[in-house]
C-alpha positions as CSV (number, residue, x, y, z in Angstrom):
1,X,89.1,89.7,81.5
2,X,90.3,90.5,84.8
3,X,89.5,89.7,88.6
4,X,88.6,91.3,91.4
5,X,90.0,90.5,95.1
6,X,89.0,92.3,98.3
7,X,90.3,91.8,101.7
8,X,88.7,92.5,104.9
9,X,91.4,91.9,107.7
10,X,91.2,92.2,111.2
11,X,94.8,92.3,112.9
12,X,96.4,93.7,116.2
13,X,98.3,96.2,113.9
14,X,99.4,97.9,110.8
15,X,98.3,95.5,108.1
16,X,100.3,96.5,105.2
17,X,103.5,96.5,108.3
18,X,102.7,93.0,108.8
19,X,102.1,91.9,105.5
20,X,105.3,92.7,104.0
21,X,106.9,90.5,107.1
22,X,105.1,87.7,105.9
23,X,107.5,84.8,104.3
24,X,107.0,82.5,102.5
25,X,103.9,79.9,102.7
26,X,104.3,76.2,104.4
27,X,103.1,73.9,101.1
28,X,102.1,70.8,103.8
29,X,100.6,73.6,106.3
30,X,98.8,74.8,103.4
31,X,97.7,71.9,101.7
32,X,96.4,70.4,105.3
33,X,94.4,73.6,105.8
34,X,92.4,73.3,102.8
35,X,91.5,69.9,103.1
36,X,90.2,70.8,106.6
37,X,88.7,74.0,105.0
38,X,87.0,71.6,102.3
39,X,86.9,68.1,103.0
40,X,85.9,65.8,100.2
41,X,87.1,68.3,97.4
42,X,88.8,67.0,95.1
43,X,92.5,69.0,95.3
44,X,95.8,68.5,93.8
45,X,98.7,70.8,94.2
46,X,100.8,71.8,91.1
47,X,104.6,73.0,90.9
48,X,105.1,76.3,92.7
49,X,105.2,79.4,90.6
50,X,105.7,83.1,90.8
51,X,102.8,85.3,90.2
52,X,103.8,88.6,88.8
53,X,103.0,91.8,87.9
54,X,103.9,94.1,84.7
């Protein structure tokens, strides 16, 4: 089984430029965002982890 992700972004610039300047995400900015995003779901945050690819 696999997944599919699309992105539409909208950005005063090159995407893929930007992107790769990106570093690396706030946990507690992250974590607060969500629960605004969706309030009353239940969320719990696990240890961080690298996703990569083969």
């Amino acid at each position: 089984m696999g997944a599919k992700t699309g992105l539409l972004v909208y950005a005063d610039g090159d995407v893929p430029g930007l992107l790769r300047r990106v570093g690396t995400a706030d946990l507690d900015r992250t974590v607060t965002m969500m629960r605004r995003l969706y309030p009353g779901e239940g969320r719990h945050t696990v240890e961080r982890s690298e996703i990569l690819t083969a």
